[in-house]
Biopython code that builds the backbone (N, CA, C, O; Angstrom):
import numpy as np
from Bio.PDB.StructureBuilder import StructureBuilder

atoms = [
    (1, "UNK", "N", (11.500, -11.124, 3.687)),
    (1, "UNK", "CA", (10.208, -10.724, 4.225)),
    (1, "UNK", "C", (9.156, -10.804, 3.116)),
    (1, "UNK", "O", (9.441, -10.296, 2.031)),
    (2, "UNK", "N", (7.739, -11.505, 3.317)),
    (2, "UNK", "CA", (7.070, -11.001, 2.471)),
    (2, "UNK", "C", (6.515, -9.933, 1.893)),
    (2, "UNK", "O", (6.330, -8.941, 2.599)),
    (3, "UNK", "N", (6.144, -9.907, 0.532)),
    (3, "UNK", "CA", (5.306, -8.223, 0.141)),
    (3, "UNK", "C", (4.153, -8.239, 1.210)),
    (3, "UNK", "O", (4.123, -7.204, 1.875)),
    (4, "UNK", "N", (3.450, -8.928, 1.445)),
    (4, "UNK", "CA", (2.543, -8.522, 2.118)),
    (4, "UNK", "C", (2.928, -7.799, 3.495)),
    (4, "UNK", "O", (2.274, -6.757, 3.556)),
    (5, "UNK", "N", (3.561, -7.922, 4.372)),
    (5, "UNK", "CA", (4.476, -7.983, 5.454)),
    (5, "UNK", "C", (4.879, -7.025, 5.773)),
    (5, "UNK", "O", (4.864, -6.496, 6.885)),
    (6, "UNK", "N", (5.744, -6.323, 3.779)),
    (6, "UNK", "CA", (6.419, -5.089, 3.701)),
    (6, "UNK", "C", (5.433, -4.053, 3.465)),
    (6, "UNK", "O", (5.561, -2.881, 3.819)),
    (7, "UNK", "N", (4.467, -4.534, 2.864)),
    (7, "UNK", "CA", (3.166, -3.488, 2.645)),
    (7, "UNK", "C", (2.589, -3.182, 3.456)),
    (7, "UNK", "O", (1.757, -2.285, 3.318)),
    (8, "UNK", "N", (2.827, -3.899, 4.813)),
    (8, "UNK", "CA", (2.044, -3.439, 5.941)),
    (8, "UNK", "C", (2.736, -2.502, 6.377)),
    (8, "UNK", "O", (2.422, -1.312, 6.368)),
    (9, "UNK", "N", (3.961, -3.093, 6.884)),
    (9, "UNK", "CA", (5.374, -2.129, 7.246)),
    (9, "UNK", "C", (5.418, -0.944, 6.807)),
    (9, "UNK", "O", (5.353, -0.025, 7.624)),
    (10, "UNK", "N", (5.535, -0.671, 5.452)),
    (10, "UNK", "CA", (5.580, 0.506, 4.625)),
    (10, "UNK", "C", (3.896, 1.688, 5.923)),
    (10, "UNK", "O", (3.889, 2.469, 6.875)),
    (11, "UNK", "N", (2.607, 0.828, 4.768)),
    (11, "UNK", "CA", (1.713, 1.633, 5.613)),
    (11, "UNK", "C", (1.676, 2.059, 6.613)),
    (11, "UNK", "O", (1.074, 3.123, 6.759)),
    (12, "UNK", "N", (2.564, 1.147, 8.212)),
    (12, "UNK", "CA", (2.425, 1.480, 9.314)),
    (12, "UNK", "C", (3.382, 2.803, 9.733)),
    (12, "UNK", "O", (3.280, 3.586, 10.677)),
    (13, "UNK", "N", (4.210, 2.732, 8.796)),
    (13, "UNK", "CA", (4.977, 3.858, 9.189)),
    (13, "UNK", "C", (5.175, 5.080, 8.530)),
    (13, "UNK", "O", (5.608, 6.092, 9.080)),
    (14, "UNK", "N", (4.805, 4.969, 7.154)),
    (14, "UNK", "CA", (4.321, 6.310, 6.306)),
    (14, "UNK", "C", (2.932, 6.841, 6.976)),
    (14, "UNK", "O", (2.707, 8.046, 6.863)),
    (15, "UNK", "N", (2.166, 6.185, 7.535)),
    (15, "UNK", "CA", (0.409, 6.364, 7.656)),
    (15, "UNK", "C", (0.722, 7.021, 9.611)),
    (15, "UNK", "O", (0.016, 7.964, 9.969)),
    (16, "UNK", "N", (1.568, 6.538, 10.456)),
    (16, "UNK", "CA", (1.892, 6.418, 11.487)),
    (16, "UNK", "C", (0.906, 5.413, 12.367)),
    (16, "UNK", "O", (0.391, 5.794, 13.418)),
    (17, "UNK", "N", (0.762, 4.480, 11.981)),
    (17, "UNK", "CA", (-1.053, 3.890, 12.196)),
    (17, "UNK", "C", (-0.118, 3.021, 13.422)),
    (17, "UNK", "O", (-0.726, 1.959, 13.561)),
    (18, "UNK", "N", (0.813, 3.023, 14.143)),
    (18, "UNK", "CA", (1.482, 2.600, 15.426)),
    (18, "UNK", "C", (0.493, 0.917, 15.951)),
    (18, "UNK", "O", (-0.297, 0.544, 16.818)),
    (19, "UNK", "N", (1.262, 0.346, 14.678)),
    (19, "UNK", "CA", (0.969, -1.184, 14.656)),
    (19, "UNK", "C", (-0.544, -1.443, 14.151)),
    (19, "UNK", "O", (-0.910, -2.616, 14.077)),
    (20, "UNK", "N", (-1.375, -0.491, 13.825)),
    (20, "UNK", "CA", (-2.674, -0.970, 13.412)),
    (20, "UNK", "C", (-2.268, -1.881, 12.321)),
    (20, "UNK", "O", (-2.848, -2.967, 12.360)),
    (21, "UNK", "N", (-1.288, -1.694, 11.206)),
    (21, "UNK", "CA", (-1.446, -2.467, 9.935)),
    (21, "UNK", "C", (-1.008, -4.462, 10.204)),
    (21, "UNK", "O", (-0.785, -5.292, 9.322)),
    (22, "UNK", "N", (-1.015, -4.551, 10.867)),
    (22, "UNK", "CA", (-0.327, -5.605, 11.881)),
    (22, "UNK", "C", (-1.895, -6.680, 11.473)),
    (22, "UNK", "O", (-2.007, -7.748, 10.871)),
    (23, "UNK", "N", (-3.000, -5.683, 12.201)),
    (23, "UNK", "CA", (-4.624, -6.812, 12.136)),
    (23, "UNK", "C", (-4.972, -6.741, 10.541)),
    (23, "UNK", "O", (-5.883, -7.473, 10.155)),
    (24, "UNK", "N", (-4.391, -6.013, 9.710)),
    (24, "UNK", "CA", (-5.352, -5.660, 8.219)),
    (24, "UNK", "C", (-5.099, -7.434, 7.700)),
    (24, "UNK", "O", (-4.428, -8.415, 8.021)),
    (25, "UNK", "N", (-6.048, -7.054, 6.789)),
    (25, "UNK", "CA", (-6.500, -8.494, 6.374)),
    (25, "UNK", "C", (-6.787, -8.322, 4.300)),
    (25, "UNK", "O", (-6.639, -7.185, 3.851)),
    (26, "UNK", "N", (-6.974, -8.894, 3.795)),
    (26, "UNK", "CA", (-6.905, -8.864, 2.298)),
    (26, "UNK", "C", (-8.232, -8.224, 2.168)),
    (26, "UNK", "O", (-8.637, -7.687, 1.137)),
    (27, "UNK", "N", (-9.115, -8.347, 3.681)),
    (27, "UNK", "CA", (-10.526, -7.579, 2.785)),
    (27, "UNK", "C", (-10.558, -5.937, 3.466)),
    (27, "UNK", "O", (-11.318, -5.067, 3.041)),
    (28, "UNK", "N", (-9.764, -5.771, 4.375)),
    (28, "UNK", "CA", (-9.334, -4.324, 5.109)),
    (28, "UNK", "C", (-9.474, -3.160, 4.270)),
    (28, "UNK", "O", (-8.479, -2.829, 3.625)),
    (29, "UNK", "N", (-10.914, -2.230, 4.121)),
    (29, "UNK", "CA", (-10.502, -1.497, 3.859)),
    (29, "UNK", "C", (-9.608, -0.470, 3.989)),
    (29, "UNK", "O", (-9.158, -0.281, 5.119)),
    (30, "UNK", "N", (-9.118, 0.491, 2.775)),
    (30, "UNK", "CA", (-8.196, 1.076, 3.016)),
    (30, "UNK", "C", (-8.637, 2.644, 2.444)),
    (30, "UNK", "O", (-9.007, 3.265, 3.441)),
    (31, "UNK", "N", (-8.704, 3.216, 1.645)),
    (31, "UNK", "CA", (-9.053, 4.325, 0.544)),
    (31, "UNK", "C", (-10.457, 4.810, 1.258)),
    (31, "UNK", "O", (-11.464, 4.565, 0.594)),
    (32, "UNK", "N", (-10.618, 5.349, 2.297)),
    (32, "UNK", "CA", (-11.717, 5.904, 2.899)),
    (32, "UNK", "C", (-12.258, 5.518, 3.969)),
    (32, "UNK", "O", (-13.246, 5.919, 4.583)),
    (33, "UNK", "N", (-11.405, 4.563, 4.175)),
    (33, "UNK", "CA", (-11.701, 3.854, 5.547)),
    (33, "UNK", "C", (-10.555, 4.190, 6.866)),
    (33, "UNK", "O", (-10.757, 4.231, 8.080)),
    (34, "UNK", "N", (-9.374, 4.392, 6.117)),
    (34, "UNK", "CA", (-8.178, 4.906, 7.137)),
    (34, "UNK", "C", (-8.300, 6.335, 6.658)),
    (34, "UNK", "O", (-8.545, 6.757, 5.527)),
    (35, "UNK", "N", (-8.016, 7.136, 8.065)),
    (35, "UNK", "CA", (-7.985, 8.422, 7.834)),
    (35, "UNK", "C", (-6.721, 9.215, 7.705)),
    (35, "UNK", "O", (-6.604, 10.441, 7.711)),
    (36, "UNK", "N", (-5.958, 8.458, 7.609)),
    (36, "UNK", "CA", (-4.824, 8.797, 7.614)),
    (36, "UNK", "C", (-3.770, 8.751, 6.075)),
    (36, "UNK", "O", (-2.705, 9.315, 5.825)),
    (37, "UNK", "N", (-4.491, 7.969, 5.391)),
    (37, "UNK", "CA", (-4.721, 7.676, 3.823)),
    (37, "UNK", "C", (-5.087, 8.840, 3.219)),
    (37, "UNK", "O", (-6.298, 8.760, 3.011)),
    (38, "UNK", "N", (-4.590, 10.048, 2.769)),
    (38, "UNK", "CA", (-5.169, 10.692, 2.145)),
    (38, "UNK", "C", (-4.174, 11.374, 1.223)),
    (38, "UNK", "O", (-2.993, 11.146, 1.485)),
    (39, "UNK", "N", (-4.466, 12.277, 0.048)),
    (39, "UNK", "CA", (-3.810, 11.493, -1.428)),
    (39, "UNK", "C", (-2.208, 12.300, -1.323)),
    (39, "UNK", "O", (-1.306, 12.026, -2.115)),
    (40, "UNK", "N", (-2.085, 13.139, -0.408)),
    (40, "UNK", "CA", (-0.347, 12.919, -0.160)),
    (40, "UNK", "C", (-0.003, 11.748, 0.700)),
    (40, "UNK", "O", (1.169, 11.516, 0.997)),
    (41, "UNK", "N", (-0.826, 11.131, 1.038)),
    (41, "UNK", "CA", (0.285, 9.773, 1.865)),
    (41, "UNK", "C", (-0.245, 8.754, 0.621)),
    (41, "UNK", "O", (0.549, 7.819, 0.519)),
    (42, "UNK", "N", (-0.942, 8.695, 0.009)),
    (42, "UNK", "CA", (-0.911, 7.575, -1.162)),
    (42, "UNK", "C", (0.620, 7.723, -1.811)),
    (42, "UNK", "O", (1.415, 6.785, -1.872)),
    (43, "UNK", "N", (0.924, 9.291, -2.360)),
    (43, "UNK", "CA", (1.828, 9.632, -2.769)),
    (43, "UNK", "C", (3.560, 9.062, -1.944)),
    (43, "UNK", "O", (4.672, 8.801, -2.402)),
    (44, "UNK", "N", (3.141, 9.077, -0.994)),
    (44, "UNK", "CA", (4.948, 8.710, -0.035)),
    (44, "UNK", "C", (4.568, 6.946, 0.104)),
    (44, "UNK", "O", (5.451, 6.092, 0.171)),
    (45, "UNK", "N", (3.047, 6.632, 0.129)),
    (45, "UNK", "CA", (2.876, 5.288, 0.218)),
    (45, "UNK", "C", (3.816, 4.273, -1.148)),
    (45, "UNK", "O", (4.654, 3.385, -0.985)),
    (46, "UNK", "N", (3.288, 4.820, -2.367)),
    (46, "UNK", "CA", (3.534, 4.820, -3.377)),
    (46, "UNK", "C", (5.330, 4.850, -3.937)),
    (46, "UNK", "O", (5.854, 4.187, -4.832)),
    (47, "UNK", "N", (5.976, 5.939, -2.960)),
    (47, "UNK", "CA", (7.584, 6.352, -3.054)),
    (47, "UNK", "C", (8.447, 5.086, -2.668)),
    (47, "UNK", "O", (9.379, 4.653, -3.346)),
    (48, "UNK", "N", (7.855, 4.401, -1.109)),
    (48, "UNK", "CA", (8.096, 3.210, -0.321)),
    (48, "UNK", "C", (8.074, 2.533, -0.803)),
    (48, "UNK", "O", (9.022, 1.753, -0.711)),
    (49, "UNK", "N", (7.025, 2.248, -1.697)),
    (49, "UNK", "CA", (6.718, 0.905, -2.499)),
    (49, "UNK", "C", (8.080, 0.897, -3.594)),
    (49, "UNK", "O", (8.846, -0.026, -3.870)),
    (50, "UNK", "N", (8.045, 2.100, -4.012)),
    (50, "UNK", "CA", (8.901, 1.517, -5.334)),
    (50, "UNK", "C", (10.349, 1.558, -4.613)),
    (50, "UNK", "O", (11.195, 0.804, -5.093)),
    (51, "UNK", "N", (10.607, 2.111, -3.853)),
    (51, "UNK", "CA", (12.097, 1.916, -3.060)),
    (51, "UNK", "C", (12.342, 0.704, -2.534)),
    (51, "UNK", "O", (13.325, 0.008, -2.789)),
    (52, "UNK", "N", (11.527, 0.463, -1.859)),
    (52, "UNK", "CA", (11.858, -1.142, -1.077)),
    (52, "UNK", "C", (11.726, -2.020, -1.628)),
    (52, "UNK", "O", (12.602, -2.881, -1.712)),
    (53, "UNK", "N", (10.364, -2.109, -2.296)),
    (53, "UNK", "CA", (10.487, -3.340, -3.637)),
    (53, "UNK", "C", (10.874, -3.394, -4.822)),
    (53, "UNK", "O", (10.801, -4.298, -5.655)),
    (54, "UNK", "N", (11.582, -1.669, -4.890)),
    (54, "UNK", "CA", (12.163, -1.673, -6.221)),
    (54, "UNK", "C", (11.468, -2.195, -7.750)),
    (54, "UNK", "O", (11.837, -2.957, -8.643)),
    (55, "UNK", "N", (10.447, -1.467, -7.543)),
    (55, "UNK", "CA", (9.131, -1.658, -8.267)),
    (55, "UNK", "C", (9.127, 0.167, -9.197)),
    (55, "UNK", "O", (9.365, 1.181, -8.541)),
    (56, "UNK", "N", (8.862, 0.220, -10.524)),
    (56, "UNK", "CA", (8.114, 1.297, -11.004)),
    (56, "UNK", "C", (6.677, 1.883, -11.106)),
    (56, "UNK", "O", (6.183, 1.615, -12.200)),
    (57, "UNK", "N", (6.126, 2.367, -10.558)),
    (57, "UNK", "CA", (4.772, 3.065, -10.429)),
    (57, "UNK", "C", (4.572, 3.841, -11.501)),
    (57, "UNK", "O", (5.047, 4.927, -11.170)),
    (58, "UNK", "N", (4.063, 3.949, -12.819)),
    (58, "UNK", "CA", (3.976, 4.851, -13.838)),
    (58, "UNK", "C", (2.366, 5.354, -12.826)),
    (58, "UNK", "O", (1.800, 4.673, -11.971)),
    (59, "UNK", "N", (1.871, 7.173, -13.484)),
    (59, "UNK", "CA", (1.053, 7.895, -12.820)),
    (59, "UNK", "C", (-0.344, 7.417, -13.142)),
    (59, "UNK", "O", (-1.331, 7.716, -12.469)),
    (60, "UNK", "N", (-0.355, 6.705, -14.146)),
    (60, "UNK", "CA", (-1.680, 6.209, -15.225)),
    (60, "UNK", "C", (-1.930, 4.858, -14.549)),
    (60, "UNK", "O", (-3.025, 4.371, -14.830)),
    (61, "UNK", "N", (-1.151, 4.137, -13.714)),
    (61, "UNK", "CA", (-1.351, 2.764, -13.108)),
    (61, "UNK", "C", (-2.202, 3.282, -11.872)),
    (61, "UNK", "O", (-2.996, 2.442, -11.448)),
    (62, "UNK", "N", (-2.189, 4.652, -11.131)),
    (62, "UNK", "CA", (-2.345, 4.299, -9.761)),
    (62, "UNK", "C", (-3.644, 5.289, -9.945)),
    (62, "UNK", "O", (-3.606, 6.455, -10.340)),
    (63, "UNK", "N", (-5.366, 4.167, -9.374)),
    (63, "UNK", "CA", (-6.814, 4.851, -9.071)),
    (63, "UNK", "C", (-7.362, 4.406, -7.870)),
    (63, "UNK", "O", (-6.727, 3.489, -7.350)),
    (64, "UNK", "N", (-8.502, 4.843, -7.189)),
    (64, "UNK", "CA", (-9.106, 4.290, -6.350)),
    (64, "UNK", "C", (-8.876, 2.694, -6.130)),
    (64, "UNK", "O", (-8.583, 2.265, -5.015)),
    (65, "UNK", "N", (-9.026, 1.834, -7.269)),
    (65, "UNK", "CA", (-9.269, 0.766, -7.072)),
    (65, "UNK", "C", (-7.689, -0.124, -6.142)),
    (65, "UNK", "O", (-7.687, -0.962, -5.241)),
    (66, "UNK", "N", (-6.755, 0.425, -6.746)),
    (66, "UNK", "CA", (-5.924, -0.445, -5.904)),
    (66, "UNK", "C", (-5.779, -0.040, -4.731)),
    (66, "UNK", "O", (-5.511, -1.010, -4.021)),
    (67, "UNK", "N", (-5.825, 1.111, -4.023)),
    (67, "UNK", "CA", (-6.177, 1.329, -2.648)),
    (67, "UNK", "C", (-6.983, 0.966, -2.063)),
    (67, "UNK", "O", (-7.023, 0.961, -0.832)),
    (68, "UNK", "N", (-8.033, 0.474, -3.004)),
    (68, "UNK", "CA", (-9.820, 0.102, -2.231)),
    (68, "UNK", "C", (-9.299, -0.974, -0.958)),
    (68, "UNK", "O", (-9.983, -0.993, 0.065)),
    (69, "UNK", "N", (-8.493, -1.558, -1.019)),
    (69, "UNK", "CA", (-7.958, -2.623, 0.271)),
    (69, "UNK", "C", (-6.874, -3.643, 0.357)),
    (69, "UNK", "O", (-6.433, -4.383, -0.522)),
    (70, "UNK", "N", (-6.535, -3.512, 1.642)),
    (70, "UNK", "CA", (-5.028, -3.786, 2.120)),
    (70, "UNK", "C", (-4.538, -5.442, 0.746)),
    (70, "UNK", "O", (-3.342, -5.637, 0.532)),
    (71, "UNK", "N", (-5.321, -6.121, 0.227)),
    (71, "UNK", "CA", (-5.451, -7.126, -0.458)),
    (71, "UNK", "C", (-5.257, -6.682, -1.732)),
    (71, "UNK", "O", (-4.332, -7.290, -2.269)),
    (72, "UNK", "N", (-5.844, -5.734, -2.529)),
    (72, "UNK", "CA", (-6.057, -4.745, -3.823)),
    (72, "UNK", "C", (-4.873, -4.061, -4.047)),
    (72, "UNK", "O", (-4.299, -4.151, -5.132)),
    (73, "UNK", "N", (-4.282, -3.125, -2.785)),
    (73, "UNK", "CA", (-2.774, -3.071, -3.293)),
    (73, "UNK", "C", (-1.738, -4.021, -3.196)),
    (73, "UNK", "O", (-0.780, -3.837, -3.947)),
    (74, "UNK", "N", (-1.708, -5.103, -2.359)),
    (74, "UNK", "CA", (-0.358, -6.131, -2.055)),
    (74, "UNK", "C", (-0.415, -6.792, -3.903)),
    (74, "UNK", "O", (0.512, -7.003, -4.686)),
    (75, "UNK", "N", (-1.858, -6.952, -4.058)),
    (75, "UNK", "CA", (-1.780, -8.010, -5.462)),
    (75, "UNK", "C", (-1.289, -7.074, -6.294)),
    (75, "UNK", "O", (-0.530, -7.601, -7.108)),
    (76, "UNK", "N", (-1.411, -5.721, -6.465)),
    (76, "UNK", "CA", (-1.014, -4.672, -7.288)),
    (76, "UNK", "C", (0.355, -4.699, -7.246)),
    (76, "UNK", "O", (0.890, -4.873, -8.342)),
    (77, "UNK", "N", (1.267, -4.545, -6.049)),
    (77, "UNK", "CA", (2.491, -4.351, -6.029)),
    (77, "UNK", "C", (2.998, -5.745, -6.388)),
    (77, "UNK", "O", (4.022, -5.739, -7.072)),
    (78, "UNK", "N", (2.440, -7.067, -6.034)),
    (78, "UNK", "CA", (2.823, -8.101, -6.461)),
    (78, "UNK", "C", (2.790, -8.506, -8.091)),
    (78, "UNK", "O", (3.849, -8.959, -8.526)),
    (79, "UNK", "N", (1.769, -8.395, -8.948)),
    (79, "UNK", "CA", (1.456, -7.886, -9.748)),
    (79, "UNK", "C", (3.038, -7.059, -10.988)),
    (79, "UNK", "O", (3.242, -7.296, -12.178)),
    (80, "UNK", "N", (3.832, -6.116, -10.031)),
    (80, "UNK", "CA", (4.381, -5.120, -10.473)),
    (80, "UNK", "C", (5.517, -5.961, -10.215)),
    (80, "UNK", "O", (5.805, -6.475, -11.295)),
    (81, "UNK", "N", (6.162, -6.284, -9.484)),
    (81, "UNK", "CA", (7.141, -7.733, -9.199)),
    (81, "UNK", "C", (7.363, -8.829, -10.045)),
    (81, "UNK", "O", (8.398, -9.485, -9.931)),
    (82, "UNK", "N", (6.737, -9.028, -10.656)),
    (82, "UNK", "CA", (5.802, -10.540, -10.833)),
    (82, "UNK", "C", (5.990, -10.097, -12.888)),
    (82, "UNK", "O", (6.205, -10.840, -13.846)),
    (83, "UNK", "N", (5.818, -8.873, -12.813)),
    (83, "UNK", "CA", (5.871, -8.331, -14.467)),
    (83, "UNK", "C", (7.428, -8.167, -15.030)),
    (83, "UNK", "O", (7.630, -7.791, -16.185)),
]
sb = StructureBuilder()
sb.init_structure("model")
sb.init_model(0)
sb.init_chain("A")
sb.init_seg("    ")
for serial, (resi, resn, name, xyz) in enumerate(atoms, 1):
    if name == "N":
        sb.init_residue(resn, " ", resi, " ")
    sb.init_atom(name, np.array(xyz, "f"), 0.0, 1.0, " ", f" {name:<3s}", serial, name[0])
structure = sb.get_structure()
Protein backbone atom coordinates (compact mmCIF):
# COMPACT_ATOMS: atom_id res chain seq x y z
CA UNK A 1 0.00 0.00 0.00
CA UNK A 2 1.19 3.38 -0.42
CA UNK A 3 2.30 5.97 2.46
CA UNK A 4 0.04 8.17 1.16
CA UNK A 5 -2.92 5.65 1.21
CA UNK A 6 -1.75 4.55 4.76
CA UNK A 7 -1.76 8.14 5.93
CA UNK A 8 -5.08 8.51 4.94
CA UNK A 9 -6.11 5.19 6.50
CA UNK A 10 -4.34 5.92 9.69
CA UNK A 11 -6.26 9.60 9.78
CA UNK A 12 -9.58 8.08 8.85
CA UNK A 13 -9.69 5.97 11.62
CA UNK A 14 -7.77 7.56 14.54
CA UNK A 15 -9.74 11.06 13.52
CA UNK A 16 -13.11 8.80 12.90
CA UNK A 17 -13.58 11.14 9.76
CA UNK A 18 -15.83 7.81 8.22
CA UNK A 19 -14.13 7.96 4.72
CA UNK A 20 -13.64 11.78 4.53
CA UNK A 21 -9.73 11.15 4.21
CA UNK A 22 -10.49 9.21 0.96
CA UNK A 23 -11.13 13.14 -1.07
CA UNK A 24 -7.89 14.86 0.86
CA UNK A 25 -5.55 15.98 -1.59
CA UNK A 26 -1.67 17.21 -1.01
CA UNK A 27 -3.11 20.78 -0.60
CA UNK A 28 -6.02 19.57 2.14
CA UNK A 29 -5.83 21.35 4.91
CA UNK A 30 -5.36 19.66 8.01
CA UNK A 31 -4.09 21.47 11.54
CA UNK A 32 -7.22 23.75 11.95
CA UNK A 33 -9.14 22.88 9.35
CA UNK A 34 -10.33 19.27 10.63
CA UNK A 35 -11.94 19.41 13.83
CA UNK A 36 -11.29 16.46 14.84
CA UNK A 37 -7.38 17.03 14.74
CA UNK A 38 -6.72 18.24 17.93
CA UNK A 39 -3.34 17.81 19.84
CA UNK A 40 -4.34 14.39 21.54
CA UNK A 41 -5.25 12.90 18.17
CA UNK A 42 -1.99 14.42 16.60
CA UNK A 43 -0.57 12.40 19.48
CA UNK A 44 -2.35 8.67 18.52
CA UNK A 45 -1.99 10.15 14.81
CA UNK A 46 1.65 10.23 15.38
CA UNK A 47 1.61 6.46 17.53
CA UNK A 48 0.01 4.94 13.96
CA UNK A 49 2.47 6.43 12.05
CA UNK A 50 5.35 5.02 13.75
CA UNK A 51 3.65 1.49 14.17
CA UNK A 52 2.60 0.87 10.73
CA UNK A 53 5.39 2.45 9.02
CA UNK A 54 7.65 1.62 11.56
CA UNK A 55 9.06 5.00 11.51
CA UNK A 56 10.63 6.99 14.80
CA UNK A 57 9.01 10.33 15.70
CA UNK A 58 11.59 12.09 18.09
CA UNK A 59 9.27 15.11 20.17
CA UNK A 60 11.54 18.04 18.65
CA UNK A 61 10.57 16.79 14.91
CA UNK A 62 6.80 17.23 15.35
CA UNK A 63 5.22 21.48 14.85
CA UNK A 64 2.42 23.02 13.21
CA UNK A 65 4.06 22.85 10.01
CA UNK A 66 3.88 19.20 9.21
CA UNK A 67 0.26 18.98 10.04
CA UNK A 68 -0.42 22.24 8.07
CA UNK A 69 -1.69 19.52 5.22
CA UNK A 70 -2.60 16.13 4.21
CA UNK A 71 0.70 16.64 1.60
CA UNK A 72 3.10 18.29 4.58
CA UNK A 73 2.70 15.23 6.66
CA UNK A 74 2.81 12.21 3.91
CA UNK A 75 6.31 14.07 2.70
CA UNK A 76 7.22 14.18 6.47
CA UNK A 77 6.55 10.56 7.13
CA UNK A 78 8.07 9.82 3.74
CA UNK A 79 10.88 11.89 4.50
CA UNK A 80 11.29 9.60 7.86
CA UNK A 81 11.30 6.30 5.59
CA UNK A 82 13.40 7.56 3.07
CA UNK A 83 16.22 8.59 6.09
Amino acid sequence: MEVQQQIAQILDEVLSLKGRSATFSASTPLLGAVPELDSMAVVAVISELEERLGIEVADDEIDGQVFETFGSLCAFAEGKLAA
